[in-house]
C-alpha positions in Angstrom: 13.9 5.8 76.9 15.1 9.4 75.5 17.0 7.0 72.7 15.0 4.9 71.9 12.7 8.3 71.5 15.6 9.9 69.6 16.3 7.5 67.0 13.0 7.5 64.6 13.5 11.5 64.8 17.0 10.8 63.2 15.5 8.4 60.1 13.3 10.9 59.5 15.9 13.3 59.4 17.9 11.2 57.3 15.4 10.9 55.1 14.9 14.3 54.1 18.0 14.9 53.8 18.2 12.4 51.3 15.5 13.1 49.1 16.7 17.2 49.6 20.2 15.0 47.8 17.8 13.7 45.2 16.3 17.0 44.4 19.3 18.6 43.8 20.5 16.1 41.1 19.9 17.9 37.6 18.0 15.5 35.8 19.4 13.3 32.6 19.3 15.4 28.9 17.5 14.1 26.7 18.9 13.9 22.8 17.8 13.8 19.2 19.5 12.9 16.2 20.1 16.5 14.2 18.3 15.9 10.9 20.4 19.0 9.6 18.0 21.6 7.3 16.8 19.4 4.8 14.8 21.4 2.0 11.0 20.8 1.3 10.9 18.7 -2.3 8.9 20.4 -4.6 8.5 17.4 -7.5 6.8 14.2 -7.9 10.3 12.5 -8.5 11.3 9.1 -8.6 9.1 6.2 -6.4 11.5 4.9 -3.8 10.6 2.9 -0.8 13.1 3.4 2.3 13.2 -0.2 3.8 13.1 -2.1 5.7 15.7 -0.5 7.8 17.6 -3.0 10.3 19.3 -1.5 13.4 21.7 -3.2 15.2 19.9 -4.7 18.7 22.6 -2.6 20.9 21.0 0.3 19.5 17.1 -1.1 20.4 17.4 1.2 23.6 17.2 4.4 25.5 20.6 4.5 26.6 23.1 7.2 25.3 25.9 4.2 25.0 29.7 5.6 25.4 32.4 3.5 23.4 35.3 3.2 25.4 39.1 3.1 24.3 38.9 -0.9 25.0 35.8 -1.1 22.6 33.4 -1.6 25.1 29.9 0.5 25.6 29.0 2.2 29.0 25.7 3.5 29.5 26.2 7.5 30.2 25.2 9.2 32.3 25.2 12.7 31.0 21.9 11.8 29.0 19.9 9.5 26.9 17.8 9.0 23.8 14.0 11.1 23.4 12.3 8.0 22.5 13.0 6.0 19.9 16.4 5.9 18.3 15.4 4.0 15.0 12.3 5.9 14.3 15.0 8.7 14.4 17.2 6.9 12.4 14.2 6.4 9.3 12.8 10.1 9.5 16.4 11.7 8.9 16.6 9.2 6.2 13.9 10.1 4.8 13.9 13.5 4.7 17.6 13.8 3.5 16.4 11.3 0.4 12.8 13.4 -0.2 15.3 16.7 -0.2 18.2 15.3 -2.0 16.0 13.3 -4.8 13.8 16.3 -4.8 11.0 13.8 -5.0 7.6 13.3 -3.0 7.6 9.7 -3.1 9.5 8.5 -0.3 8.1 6.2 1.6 8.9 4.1 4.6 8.4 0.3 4.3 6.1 -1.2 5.1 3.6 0.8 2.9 0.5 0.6 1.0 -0.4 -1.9 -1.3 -0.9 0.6 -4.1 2.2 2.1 -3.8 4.5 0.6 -6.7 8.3 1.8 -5.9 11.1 2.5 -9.2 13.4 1.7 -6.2 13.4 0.0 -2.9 16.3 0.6 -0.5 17.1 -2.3 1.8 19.7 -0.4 4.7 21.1 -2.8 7.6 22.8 -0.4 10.4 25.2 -2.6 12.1 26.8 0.2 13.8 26.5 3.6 15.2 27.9 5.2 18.4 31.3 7.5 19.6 32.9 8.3 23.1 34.3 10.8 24.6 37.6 10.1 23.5 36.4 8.1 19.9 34.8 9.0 16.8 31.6 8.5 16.1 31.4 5.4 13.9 29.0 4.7 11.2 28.8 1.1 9.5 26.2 0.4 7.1 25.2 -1.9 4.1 22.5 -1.2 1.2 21.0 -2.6 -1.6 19.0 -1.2 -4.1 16.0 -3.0 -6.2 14.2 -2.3 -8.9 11.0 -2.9 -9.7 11.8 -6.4 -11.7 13.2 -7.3 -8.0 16.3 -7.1 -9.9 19.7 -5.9 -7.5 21.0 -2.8 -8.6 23.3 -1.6 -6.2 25.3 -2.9 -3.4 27.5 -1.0 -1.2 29.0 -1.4 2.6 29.7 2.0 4.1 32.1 3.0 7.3 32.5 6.5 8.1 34.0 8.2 10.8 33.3 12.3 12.2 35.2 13.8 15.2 33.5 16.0 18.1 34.2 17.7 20.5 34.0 14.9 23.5 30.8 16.3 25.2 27.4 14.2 24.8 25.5 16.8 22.7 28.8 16.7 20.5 28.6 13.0 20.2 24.9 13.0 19.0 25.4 16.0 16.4 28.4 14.0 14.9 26.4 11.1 15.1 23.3 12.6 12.7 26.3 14.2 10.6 27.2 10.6 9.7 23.4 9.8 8.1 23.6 12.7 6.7 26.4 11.9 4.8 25.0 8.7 3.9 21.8 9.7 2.7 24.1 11.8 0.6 26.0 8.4 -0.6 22.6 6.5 -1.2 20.9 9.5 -3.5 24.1 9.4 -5.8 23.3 5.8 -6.4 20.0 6.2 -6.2 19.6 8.8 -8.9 20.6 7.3 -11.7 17.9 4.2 -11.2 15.1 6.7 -11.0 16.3 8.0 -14.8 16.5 3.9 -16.1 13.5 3.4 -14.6 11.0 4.3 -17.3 13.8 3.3 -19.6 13.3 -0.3 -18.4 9.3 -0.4 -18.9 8.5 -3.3 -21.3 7.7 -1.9 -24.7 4.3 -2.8 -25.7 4.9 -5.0 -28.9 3.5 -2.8 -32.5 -0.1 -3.3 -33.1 -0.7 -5.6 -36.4 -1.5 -3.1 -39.3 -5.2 -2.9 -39.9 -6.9 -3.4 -43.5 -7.1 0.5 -43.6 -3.6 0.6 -43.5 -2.3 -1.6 -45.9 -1.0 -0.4 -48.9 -2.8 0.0 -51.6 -2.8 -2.5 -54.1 -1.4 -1.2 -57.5 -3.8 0.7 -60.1 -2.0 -0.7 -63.4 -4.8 -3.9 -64.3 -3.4 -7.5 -64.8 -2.8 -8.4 -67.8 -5.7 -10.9 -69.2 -5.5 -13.2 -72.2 -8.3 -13.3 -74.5 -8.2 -16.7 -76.6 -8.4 -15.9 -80.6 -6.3 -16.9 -82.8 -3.2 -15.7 -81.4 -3.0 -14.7 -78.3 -3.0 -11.0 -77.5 -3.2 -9.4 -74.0 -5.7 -6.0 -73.4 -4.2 -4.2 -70.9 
């Protein structure tokens, strides 16, 4: 009897004990991309629409993935992403771009109808991650339209930046690397936003009115007056 009394006193026990373990477990970091200090543009500047920007699905997550030496990915659990990595990913784009074209039109797709872009950048991430032992890796493809829906550009990208192995390392290398190409994609960028007014069809000359014209001469035609020889009054 004095067991059977004994043993829900020792779940109980057991229990709080556990959740004293749970307690003491410091809770998962949370981690943003480092945007760097981007400037504030102070011009109008060129019209450039940022997108659509593609990530890669593996990157569709909260998860803080770890590449490992045999190029798999392992969930850490040092910490994890503050919401949403891609949303990251487009507003450090898009401030680097707004700082680096030193323009005020830069806008994410999908925008207003209004909104008539010298430049639309079409970005596909296929890649971006590190380990604790690996670089972070950035792979990335662009290409750049013009307003004529003509391609401009077209570039693939790798880059690699080491760190020092911890998890906030990882993610500071990791915005260093869209840093560095937002860098790449203004270089390319810049010299579409001077072509761009360049390229404007030229309105063809207006005909030349009657007011215009030149004026006919002064000196009077000559005009025959019949006699009996034929002499000309000017």
């Amino acid at each position: 009897m004095m067991t059977l009394l004994r043993l829900p006193m020792v779940m109980v026990l057991a229990g709080l004990l556990g959740l004293a373990g749970c307690s003491s477990q410091r809770p998962a970091a949370l981690y943003q991309l480092d945007s760097g200090n981007p400037g504030q543009p102070r011009q109008a500047g060129m019209a450039v629409l940022l997108g659509p920007v593609s990530v890669a699905d593996y990157l569709q997550r909260e998860t803080l993935l770890q590449r490992q030496p045999d190029g798999s990915l392992r969930a850490s659990t040092e910490g994890r992403w503050a919401g949403s990595l891609s949303s990251d990913i487009d507003q450090l784009l898009l401030r680097q771009l707004a700082w680096r074209l030193d323009s005020q039109r830069i806008m994410l797709a999908p925008t207003a109808n209004n909104f008539t872009p010298d430049v639309q950048v079409l970005l596909s991430i296929t890649r971006l991650d590190s380990g604790s032992d690996q670089p972070a890796v950035l792979d990335a493809q662009w290409r750049l339209i013009d307003r004529r829906g003509q391609v401009r550009d077209n570039k693939i990208v790798h880059l690699e930046e080491k760190h020092a192995g911890s998890a906030a390392a990882q993610v500071q290398a990791q915005g260093v690397l869209l840093q560095r190409l937002a860098e790449q994609l203004s270089a390319s960028l810049k010299p579409l936003g001077n072509q761009a007014v360049a390229d404007e069809p030229r309105k063809a000359p207006a005909q030349a009115r009657k007011d215009d014209a030149p004026e006919k001469s002064k000196i009077p035609l000559a005009t025959p007056i019949r006699t009996d020889m034929e002499v000309f009054r000017f």
